[in-house]
C-alpha positions as CSV (number, residue, x, y, z in Angstrom):
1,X,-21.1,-7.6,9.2
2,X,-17.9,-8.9,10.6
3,X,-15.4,-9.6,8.2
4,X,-12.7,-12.0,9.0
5,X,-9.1,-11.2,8.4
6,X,-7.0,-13.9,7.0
7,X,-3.4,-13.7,8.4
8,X,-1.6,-14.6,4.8
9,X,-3.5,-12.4,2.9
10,X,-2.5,-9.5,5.3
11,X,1.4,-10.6,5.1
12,X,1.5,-10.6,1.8
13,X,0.0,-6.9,1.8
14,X,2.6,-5.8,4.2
15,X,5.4,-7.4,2.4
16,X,3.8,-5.3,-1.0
17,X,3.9,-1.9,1.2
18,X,7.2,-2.4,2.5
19,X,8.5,-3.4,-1.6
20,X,6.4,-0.4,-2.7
21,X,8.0,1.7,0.2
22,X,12.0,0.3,-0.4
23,X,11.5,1.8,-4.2
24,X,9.8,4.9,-3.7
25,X,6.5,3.1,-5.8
26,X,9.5,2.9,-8.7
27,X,7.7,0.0,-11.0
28,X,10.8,-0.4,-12.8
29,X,13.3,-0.5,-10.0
30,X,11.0,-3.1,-8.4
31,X,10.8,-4.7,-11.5
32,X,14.9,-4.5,-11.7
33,X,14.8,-5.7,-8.1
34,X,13.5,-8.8,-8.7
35,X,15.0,-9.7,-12.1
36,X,18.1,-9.5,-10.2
37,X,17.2,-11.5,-7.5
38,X,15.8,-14.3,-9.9
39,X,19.2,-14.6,-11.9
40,X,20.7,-15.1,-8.0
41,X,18.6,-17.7,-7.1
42,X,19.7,-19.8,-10.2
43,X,15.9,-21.5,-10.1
44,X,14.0,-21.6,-13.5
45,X,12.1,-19.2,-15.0
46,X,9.2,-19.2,-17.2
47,X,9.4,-17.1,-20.0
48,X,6.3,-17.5,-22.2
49,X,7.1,-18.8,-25.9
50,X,5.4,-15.1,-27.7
51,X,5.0,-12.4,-26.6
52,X,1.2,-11.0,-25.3
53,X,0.0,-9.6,-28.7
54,X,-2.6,-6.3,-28.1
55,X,-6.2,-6.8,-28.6
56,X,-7.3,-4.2,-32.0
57,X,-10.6,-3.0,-32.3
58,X,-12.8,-4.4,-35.6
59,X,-15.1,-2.5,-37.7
60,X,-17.6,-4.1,-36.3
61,X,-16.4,-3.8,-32.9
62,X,-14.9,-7.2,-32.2
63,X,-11.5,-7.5,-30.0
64,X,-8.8,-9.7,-32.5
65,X,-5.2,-10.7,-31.9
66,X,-3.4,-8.6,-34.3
């Protein structure tokens, strides 16, 4: 079966490779990276009003916000 490549989708890979490949794979310098270039930009940010909270584990094995 022939699978059809979509042009975008393989851009956007390549830009990932070439961010991933600037930074050594450094999550956090990518991460400082584009903080930085945000606060340049001057454009909005969303910044979500809490925090994600982490899923604990009930007795009775149900997943609550805790």
């Amino acid at each position: 079966m022939l699978q059809r490549i979509d042009p975008i989708i393989e851009e956007l890979h390549e830009v990932r490779r070439e961010i991933a490949r600037r930074f050594e794979g450094d999550i956090h310098r990518i991460s400082k990276d584009a903080r930085q270039r945000q606060a340049q930009e001057g454009r909005p940010v969303w910044h979500p009003k809490a925090a994600n909270q982490a899923l604990q584990q009930t007795r009775d094995g149900v997943q609550r916000h805790g």
